[in-house]
TORLO-570753 format. One record per residue (C-alpha): residue number from 1; x, y, z. Coordinates in steps of 0.001 Angstrom, whole numbers, plus 500000, padded with zeros to 6 digits. Layout:
<pts>
+-----+--------+--------+--------+
!   k !   east !  north !     up !
+-----+--------+--------+--------+
! NUM !      X !      Y !      Z !
...
+-----+--------+--------+--------+
</pts>
This chain:
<pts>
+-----+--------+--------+--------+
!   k !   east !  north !     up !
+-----+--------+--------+--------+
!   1 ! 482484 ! 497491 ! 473888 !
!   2 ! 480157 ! 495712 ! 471829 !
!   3 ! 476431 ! 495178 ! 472650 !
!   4 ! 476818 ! 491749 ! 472813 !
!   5 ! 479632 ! 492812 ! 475364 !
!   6 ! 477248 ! 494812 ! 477280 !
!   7 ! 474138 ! 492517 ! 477100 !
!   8 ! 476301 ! 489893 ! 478596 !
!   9 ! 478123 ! 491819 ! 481845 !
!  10 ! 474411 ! 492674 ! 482012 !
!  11 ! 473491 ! 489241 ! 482476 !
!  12 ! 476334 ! 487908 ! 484359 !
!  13 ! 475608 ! 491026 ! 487297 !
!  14 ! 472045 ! 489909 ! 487217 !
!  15 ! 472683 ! 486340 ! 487814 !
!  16 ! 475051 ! 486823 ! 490106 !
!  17 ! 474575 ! 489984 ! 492158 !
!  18 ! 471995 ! 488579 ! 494806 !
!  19 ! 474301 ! 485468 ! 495703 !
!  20 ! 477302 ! 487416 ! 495951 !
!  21 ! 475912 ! 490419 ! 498112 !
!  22 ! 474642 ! 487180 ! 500518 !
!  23 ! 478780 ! 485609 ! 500274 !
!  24 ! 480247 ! 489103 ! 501178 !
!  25 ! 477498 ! 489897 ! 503884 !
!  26 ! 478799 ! 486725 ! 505870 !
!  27 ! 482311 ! 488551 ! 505632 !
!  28 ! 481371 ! 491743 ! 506567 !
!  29 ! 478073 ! 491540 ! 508458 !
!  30 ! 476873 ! 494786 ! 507156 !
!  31 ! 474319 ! 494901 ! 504226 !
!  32 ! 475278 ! 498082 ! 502249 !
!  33 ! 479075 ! 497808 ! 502950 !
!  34 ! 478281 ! 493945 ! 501345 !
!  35 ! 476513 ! 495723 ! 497950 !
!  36 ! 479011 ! 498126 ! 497414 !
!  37 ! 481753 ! 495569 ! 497794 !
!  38 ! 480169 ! 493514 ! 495523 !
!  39 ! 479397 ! 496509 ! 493025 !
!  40 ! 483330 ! 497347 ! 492993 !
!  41 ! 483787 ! 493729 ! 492411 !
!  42 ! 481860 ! 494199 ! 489108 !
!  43 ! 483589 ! 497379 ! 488374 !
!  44 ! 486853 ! 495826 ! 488600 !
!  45 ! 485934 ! 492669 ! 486267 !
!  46 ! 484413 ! 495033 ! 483580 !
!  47 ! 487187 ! 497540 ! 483927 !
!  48 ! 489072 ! 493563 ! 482629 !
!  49 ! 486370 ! 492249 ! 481205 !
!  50 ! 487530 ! 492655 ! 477295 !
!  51 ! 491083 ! 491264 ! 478250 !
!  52 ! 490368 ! 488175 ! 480215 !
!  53 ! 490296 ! 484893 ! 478434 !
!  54 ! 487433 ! 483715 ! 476622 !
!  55 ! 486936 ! 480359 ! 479047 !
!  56 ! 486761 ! 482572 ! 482179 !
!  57 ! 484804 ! 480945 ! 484520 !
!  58 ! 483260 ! 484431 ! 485895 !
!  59 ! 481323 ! 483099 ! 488901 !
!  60 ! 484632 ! 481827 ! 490640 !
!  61 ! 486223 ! 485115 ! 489185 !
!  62 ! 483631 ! 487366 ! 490552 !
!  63 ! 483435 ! 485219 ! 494213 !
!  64 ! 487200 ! 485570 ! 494665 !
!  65 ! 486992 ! 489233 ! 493717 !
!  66 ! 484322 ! 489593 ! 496043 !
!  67 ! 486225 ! 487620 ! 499034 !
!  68 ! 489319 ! 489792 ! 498399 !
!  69 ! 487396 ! 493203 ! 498533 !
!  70 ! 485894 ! 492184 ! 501622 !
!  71 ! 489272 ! 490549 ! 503413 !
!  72 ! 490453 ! 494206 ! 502277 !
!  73 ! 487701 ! 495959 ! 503379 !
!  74 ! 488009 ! 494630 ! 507125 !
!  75 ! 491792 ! 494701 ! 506925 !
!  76 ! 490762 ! 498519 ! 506649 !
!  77 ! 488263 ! 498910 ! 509086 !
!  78 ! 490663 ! 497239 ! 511833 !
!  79 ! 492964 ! 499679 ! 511337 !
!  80 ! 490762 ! 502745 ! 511398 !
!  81 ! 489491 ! 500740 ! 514880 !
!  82 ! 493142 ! 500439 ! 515799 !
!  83 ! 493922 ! 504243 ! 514717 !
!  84 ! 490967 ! 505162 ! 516688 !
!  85 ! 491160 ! 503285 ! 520129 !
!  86 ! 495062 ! 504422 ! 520265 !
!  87 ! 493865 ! 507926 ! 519709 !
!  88 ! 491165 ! 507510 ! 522880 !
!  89 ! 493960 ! 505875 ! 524780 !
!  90 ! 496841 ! 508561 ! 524141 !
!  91 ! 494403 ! 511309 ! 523834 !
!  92 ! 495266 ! 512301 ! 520325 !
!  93 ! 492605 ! 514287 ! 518610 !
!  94 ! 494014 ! 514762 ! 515060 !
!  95 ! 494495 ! 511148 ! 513129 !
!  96 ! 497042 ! 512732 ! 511113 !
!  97 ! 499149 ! 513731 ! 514261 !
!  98 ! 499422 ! 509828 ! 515469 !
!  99 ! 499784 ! 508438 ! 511941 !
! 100 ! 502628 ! 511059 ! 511514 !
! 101 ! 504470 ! 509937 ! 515018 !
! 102 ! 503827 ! 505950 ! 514166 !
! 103 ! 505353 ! 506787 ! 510544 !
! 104 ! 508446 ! 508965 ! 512432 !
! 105 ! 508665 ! 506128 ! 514590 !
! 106 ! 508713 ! 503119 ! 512117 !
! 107 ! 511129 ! 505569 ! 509611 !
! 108 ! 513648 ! 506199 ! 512544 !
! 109 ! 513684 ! 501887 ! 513649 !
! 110 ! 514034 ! 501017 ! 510045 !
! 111 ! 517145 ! 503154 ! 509294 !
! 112 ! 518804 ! 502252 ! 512511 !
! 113 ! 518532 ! 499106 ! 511724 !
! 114 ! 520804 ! 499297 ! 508983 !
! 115 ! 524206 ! 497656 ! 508988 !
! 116 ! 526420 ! 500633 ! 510514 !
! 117 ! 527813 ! 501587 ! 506887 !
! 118 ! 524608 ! 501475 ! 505013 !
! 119 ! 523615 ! 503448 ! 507542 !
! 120 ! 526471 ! 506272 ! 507186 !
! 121 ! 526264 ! 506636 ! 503965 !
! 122 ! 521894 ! 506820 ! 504062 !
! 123 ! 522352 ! 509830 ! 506448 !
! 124 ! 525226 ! 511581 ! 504403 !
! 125 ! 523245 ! 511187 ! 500944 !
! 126 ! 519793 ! 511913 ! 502374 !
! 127 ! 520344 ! 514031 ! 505352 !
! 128 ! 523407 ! 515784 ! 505074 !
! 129 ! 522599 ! 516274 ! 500602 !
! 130 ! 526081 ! 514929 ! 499974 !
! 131 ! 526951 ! 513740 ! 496614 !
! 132 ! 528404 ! 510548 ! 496190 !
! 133 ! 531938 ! 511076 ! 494884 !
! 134 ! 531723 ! 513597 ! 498387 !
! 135 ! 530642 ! 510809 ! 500192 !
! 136 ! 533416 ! 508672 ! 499090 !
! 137 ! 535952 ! 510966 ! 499662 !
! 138 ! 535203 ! 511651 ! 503260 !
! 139 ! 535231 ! 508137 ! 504276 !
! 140 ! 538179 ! 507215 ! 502069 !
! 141 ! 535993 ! 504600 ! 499324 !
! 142 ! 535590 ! 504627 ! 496430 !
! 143 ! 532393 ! 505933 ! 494230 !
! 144 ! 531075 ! 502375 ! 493409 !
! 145 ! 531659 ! 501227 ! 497343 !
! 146 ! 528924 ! 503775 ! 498216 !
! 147 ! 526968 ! 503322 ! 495450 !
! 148 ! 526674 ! 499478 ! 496613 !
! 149 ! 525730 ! 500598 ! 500505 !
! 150 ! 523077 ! 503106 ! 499160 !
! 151 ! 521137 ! 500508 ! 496696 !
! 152 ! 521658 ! 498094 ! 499953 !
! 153 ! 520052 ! 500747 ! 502197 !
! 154 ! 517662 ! 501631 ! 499650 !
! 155 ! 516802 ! 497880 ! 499461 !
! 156 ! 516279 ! 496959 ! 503021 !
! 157 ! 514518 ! 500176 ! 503993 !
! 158 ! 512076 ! 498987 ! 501220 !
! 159 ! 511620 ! 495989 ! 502374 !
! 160 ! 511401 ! 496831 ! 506553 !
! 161 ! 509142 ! 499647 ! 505115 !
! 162 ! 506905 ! 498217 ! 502727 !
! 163 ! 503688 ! 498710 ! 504299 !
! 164 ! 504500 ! 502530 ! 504791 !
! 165 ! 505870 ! 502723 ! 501727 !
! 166 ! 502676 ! 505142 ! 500044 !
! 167 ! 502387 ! 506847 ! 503412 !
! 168 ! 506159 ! 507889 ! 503796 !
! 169 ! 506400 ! 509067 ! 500340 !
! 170 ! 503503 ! 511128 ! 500738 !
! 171 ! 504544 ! 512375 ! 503923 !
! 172 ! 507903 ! 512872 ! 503399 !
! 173 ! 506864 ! 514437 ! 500211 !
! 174 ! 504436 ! 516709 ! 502549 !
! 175 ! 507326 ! 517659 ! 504545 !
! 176 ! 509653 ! 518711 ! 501737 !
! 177 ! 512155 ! 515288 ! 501827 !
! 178 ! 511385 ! 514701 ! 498426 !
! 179 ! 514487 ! 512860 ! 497428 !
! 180 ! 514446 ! 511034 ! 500816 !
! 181 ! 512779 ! 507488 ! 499429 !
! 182 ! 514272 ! 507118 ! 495468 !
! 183 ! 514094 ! 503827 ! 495167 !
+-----+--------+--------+--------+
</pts>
């Protein structure tokens, strides 16, 4: 980065900053949550701020930023709200205990809801560890047959499974079915 890089950034968060810690307050009705949303806005756009194109209007860059860390932000915090009035309801004490039944839960829908021979050959690959050319030979297919019904499980799981998508890996990953979710 060049000085003239750095004197300008400099400017643009000092011009800026006071307005758009007022915009994100309105969002999230908390002062400090407001500056530090606003402060990762700025990290973001200088973590970019070499690559983006010279006519960049920055104020509507930074305000967009800004709204989208804060629509984030309270996507967030109703979830931990969520998380947390399930756990008083069900009287869970350990987060990790309900977020591991909802994920078990949401794994289990999404692969019966596969067509039934999607669904077959899902559980022999990934539960039963059976290669494909074993696959095919115990339901009398061929190779490419299952082949097609695994990247057509792999596909709709992905998609019915999207938002859980970092938590399953990690937690299938936690509970030693690594080669559970290749996609």
């Amino acid at each position: 980065m060049t000085e003239t890089t750095i004197s300008s950034f400099e400017s643009l968060f000092k011009e800026h900053f006071k307005a758009l810690a007022g915009f994100a307050f309105k969002y999230v009705h908390d002062l400090d949550d407001a500056k530090n949303l606003v402060h990762d806005a700025f990290i973001s756009v200088w973590e970019k701020y070499d690559s983006l194109p010279s006519d960049t209007n920055y104020r509507s860059y930074l305000y967009t930023a800004v709204r989208n860390k804060c629509l984030n932000h309270l996507r967030d915090k109703i979830k931990i709200v969520a998380i947390e009035d399930a756990e008083e309801h069900l009287g869970v004490e350990d987060t990790s205990e309900l977020e591991t039944q909802e994920l078990e839960r949401e794994i289990e829908f999404a692969i019966n809801s596969l067509p039934e021979k999607c669904k077959l050959v899902f559980e022999m690959s990934r539960f039963e560890q059976l290669k494909y050319a074993e696959i095919a030979q115990k339901l009398d297919i061929s190779v490419k047959t299952v082949e097609g019904r695994m990247t057509q499980a792999l596909s709709l799981l992905r998609d019915n499974l999207s938002q859980f998508i970092t938590i399953a890996f990690l937690f299938l990953n936690f509970q030693g079915y690594q080669s559970f979710f290749v996609f």
